[in-house]
VOPAGU-2260 file (C-alpha; in pm, 1 decimal, decimal comma):
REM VOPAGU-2260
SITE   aa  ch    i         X         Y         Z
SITE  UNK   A    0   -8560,4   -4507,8   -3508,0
SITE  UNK   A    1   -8469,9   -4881,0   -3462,5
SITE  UNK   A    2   -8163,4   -4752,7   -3241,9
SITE  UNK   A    3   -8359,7   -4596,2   -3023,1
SITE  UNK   A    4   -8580,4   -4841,5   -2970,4
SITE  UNK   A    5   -8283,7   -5016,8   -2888,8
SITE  UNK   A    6   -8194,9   -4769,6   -2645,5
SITE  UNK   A    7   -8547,2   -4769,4   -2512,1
SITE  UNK   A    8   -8577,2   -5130,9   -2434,8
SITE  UNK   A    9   -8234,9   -5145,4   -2324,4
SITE  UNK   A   10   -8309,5   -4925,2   -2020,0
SITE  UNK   A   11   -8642,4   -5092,4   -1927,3
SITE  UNK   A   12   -8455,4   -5439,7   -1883,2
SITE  UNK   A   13   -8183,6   -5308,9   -1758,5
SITE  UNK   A   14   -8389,0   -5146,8   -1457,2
SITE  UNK   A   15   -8584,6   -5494,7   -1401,8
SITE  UNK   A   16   -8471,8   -5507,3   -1042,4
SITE  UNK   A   17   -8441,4   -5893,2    -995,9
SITE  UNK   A   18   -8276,9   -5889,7    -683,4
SITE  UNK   A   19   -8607,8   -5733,4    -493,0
SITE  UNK   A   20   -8849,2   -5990,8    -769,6
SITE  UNK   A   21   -8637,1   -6293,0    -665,8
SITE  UNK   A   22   -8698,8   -6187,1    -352,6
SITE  UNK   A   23   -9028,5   -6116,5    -315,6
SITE  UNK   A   24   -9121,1   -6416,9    -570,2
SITE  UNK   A   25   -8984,2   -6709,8    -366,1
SITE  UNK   A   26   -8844,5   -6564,4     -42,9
SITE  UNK   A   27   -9141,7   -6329,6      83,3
SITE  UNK   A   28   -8873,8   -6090,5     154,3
SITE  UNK   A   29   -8787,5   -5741,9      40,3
SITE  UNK   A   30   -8357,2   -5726,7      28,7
SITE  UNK   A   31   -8446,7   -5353,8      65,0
SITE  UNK   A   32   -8571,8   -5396,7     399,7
SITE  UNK   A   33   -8191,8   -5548,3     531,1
SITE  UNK   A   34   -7826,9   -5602,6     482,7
SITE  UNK   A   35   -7683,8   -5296,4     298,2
SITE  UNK   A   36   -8027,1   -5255,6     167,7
SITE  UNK   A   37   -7900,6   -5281,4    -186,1
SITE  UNK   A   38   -8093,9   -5438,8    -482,7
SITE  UNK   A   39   -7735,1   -5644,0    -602,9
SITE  UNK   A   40   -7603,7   -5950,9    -568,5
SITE  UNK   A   41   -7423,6   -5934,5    -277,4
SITE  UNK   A   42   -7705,0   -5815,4     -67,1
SITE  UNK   A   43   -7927,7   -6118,1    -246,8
SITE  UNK   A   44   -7649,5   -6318,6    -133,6
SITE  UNK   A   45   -7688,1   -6202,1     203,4
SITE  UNK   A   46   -8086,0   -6180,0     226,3
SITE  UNK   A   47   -8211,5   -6464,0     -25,2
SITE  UNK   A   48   -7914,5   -6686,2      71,8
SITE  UNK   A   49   -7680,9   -6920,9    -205,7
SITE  UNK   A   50   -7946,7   -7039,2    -428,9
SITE  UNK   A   51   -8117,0   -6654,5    -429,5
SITE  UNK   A   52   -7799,5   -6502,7    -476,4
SITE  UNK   A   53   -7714,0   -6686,4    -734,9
SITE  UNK   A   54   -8010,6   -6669,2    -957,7
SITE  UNK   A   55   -7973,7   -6246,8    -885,4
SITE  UNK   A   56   -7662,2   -6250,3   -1023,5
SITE  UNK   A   57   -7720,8   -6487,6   -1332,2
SITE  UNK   A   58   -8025,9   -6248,4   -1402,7
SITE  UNK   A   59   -7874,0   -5898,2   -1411,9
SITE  UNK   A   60   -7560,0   -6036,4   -1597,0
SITE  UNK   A   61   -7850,8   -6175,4   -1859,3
SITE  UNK   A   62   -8029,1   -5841,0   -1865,8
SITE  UNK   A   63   -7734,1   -5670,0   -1936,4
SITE  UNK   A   64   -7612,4   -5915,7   -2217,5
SITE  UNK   A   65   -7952,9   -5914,0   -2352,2
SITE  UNK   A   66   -7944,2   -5560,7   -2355,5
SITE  UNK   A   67   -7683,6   -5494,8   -2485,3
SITE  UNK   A   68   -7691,9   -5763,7   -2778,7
SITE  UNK   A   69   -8050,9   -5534,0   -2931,2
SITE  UNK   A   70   -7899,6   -5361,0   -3187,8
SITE  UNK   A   71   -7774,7   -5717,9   -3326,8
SITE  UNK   A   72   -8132,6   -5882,9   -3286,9
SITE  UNK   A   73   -8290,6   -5583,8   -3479,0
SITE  UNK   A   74   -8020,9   -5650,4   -3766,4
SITE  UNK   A   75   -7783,0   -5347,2   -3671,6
SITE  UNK   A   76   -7479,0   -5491,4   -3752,3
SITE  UNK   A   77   -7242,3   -5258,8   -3577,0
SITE  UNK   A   78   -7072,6   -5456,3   -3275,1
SITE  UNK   A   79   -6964,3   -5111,4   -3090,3
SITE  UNK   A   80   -7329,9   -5048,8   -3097,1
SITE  UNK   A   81   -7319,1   -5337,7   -2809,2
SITE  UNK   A   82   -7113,7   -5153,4   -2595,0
SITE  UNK   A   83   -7339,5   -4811,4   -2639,0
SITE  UNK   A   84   -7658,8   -4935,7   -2576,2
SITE  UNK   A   85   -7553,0   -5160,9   -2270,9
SITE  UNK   A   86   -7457,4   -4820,2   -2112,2
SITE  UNK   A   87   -7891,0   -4802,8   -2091,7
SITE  UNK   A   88   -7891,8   -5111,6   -1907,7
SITE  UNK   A   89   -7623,8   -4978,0   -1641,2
SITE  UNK   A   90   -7862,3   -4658,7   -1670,8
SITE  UNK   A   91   -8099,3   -4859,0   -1612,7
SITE  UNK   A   92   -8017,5   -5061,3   -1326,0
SITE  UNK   A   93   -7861,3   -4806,6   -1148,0
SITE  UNK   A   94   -8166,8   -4588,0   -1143,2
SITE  UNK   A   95   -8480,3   -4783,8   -1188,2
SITE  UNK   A   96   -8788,0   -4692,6   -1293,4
SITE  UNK   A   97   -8937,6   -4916,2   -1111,8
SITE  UNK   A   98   -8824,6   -4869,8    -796,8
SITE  UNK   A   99   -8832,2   -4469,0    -755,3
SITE  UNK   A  100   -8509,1   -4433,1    -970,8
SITE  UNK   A  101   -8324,4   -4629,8    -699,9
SITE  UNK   A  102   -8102,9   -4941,2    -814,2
SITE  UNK   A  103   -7787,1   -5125,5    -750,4
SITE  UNK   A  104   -7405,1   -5104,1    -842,5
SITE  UNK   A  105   -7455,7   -5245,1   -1147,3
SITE  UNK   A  106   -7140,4   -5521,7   -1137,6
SITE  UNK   A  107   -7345,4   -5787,6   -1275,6
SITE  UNK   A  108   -7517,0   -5609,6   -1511,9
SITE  UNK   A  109   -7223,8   -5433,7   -1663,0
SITE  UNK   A  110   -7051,1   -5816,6   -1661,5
SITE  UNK   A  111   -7311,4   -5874,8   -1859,3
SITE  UNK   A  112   -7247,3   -5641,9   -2130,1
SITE  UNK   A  113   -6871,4   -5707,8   -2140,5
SITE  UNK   A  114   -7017,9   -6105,1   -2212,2
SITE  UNK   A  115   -7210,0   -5991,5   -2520,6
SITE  UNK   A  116   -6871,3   -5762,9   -2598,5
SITE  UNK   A  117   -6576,2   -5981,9   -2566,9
SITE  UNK   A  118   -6655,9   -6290,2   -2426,9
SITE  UNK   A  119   -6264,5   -6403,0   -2322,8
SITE  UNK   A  120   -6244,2   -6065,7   -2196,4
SITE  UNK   A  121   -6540,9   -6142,4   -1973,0
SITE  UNK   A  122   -6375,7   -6453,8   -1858,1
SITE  UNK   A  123   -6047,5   -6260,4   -1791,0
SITE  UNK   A  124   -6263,3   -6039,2   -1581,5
SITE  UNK   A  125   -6453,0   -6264,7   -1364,9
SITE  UNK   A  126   -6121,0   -6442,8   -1287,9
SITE  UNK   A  127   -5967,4   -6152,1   -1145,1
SITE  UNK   A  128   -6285,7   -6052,3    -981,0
SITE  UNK   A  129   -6284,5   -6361,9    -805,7
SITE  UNK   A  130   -5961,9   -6399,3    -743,0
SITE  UNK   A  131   -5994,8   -6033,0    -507,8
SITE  UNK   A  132   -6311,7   -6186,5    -354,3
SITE  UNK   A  133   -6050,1   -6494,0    -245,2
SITE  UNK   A  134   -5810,8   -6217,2    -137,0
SITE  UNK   A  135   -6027,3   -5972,4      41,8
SITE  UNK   A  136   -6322,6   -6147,5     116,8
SITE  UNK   A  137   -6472,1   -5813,4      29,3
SITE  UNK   A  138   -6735,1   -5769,9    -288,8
SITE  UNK   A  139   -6641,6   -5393,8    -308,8
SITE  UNK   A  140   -6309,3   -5434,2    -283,7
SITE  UNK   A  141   -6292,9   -5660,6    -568,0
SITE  UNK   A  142   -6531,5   -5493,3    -808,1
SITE  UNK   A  143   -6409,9   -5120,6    -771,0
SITE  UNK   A  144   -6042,3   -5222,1    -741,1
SITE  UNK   A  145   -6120,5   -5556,5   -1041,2
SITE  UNK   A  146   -6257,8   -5247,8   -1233,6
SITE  UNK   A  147   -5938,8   -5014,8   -1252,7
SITE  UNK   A  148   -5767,0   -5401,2   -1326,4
SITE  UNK   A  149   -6001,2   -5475,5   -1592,0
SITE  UNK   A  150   -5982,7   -5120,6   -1717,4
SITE  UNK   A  151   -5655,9   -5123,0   -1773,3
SITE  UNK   A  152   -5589,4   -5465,4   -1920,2
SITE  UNK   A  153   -5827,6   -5302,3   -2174,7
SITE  UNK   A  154   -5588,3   -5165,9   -2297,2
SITE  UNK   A  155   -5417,1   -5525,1   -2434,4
SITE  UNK   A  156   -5734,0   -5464,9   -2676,0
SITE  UNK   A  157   -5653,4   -5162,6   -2846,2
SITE  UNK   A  158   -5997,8   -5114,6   -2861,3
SITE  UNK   A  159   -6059,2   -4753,5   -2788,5
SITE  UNK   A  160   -6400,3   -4734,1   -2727,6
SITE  UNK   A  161   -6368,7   -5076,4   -2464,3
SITE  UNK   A  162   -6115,6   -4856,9   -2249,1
SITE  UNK   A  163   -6365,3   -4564,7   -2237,9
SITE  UNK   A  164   -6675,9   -4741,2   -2153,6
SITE  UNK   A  165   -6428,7   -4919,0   -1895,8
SITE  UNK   A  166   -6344,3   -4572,6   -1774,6
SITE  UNK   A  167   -6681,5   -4436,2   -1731,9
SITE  UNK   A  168   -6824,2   -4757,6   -1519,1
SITE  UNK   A  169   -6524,3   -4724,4   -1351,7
SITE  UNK   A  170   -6654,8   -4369,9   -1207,0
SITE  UNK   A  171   -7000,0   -4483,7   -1194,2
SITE  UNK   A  172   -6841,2   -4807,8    -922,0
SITE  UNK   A  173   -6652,3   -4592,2    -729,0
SITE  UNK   A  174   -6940,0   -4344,2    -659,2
SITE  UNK   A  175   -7217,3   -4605,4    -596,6
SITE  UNK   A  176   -6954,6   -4797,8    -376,4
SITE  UNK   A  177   -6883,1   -4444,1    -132,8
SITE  UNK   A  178   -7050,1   -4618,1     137,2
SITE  UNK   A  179   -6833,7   -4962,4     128,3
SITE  UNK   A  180   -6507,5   -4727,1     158,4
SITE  UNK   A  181   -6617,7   -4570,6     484,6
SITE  UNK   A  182   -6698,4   -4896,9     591,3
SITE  UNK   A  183   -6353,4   -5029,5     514,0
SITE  UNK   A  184   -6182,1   -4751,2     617,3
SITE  UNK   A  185   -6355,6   -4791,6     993,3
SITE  UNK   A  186   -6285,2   -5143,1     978,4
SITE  UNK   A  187   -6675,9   -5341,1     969,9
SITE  UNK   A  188   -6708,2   -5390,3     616,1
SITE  UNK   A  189   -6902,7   -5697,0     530,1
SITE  UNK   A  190   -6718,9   -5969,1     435,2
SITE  UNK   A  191   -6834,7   -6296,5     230,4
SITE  UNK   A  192   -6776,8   -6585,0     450,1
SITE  UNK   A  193   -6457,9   -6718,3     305,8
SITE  UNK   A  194   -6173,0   -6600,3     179,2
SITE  UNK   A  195   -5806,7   -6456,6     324,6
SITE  UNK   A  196   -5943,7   -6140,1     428,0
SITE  UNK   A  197   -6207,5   -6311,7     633,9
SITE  UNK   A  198   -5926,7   -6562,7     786,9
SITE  UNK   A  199   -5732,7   -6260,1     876,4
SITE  UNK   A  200   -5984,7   -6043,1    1082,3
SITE  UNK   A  201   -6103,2   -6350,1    1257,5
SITE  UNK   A  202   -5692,5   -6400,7    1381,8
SITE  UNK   A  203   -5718,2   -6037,2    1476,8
SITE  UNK   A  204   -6007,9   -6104,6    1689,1
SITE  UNK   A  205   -5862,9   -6344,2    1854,2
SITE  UNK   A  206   -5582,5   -6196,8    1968,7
């Protein structure tokens, strides 16, 4: 019963969409309404500007530690049990109640679990997340392609069930990121503003 409260509650914070609260707390704005329309960070980023973006993306990597850390603050002591019940949170996030079943790409969130998992993992992860932002200057070119990285340096681990759940978000990023490939693929995907990527199609453009 306790585990599926866990499961319960995990799904409920997980769908706390804190990129349209931030929003529509401090900024009078609805990130729905423009960019990509998305309820992430990036678009946060985009709509809400640095400080914005940044509290979006500190929240939903908290909601999904939180989350995923319940069946430890209800005394399960089971530490795959972190990794299970974050999957709610991604659930959660990805399709939130809240919002008509709508949600984000659940990056951050999913970060967040991985935190509450393996913390030098997470570390590994952000670094090479990062490190493709630097490269591309493109968000969904470093978290789908990060993802098959991270997925398969999960396999340093040995940890089965890590690889799986790394597997299955994997899916779940490149699905929720269809729109960012057509985007690429035609050339006019956003870009952060920095980065090589960014340096690159500006000398293009000024050719």
């Amino acid at each position: 019963m306790v585990l599926v409260l866990c499961f319960i509650l995990a799904y409920f914070i997980g769908a706390i969409p804190f990129g349209v609260v931030v929003g529509k707390l401090f900024y009078h704005t609805d990130i729905r309404q423009g960019g990509s329309h998305n309820i992430g960070t990036t678009n946060a980023y985009r709509m809400l500007g640095p400080v914005g973006g940044t509290l979006v993306l500190l929240l939903d990597i908290l909601k999904g530690t939180l989350s995923a850390s319940l069946p430890i603050l209800f005394g399960i002591d089971h530490h795959w049990l972190i990794l299970v019940v974050g999957l709610a949170a991604v659930l959660g996030h990805t399709f939130s109640i809240y919002i008509g079943f709508k949600g984000g790409k659940a990056v951050a969130t999913s970060a967040g679990i991985l935190l509450a998992y393996n913390p030098p993992f997470f570390f590994i992860a952000f670094a090479i997340w990062f490190s493709l932002i630097l490269l591309t200057s493109m968000v969904s070119v470093a978290s789908t392609l990060g993802m098959v990285i991270i997925t398969c340096w999960s396999l340093v681990y040995h940890d089965w069930l890590l690889t799986t759940v790394a597997c299955g978000l994997l899916v779940v990023f490149f699905i929720k990121h269809r729109a960012n490939f057509k985007r690429i693929k035609a050339g006019d995907e956003n870009m952060v503003p920095f980065g090589l990527g960014l340096y690159l199609r500006n000398q293009r453009h000024h050719e």
